[in-house]
N, C-alpha and C positions, 0 to 999 in steps of 0.2 A: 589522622584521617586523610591529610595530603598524599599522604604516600599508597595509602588504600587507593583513594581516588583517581592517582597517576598512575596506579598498579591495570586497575579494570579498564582504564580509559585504554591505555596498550592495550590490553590485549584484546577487546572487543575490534580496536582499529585493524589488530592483525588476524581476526581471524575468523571476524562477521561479515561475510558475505553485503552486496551490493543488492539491495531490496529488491531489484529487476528480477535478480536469480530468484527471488520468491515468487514473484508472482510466475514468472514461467514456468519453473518446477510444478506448483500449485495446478495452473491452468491445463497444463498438460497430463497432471493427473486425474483433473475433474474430468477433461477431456476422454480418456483411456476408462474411466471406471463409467462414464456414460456413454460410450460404448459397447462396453461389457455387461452390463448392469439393465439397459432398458433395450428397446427396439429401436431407436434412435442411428441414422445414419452420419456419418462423417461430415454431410451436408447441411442434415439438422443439427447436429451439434456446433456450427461454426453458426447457422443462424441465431440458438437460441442464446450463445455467446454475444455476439454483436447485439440482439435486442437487448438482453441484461444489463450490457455495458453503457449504452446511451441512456437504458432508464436510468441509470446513477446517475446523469451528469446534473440534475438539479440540485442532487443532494453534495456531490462535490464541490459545485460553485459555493451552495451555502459554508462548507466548514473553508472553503477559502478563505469568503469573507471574513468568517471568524478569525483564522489568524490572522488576516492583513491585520484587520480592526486592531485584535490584544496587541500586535508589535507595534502600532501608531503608540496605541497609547501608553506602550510599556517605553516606547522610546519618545516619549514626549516629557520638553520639563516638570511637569506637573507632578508628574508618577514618581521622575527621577529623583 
């Protein structure tokens, strides 16, 4: 199972991209196909981007919280 597990860990290290590239790939496609797809200008599209993006940040903070929390207490002696 060690060797399975040293096997995948390589090779996702060597050959899975850096999450950034997702989201830019992603966004630029959503970007290009609402374009294509609705009446929507270059200009609305970058607005209704920027709205979208700040409505997340409530629900961002929360799963933050969440991890700090589980790592406190997964690195706390009690758990340990």
């Amino acid at each position: 199972m060690k060797v399975l597990t040293r096997w995948s860990n390589t090779l996702m290290e060597r050959y899975l991209p850096d999450p950034y590239i997702f989201v830019a790939i992603l966004t630029l496609v959503v970007f290009l196909l609402g374009l294509g797809l609705t009446d929507s200008g270059p200009l609305d599209m970058v607005t209704y981007w920027g709205d979208g993006f700040w409505g997340l940040l409530a629900f961002t903070m929360q799963m933050v919280i969440v991890l700090v929390a589980g790592h406190v207490l997964a690195s706390s002696p009690v758990f340990k």
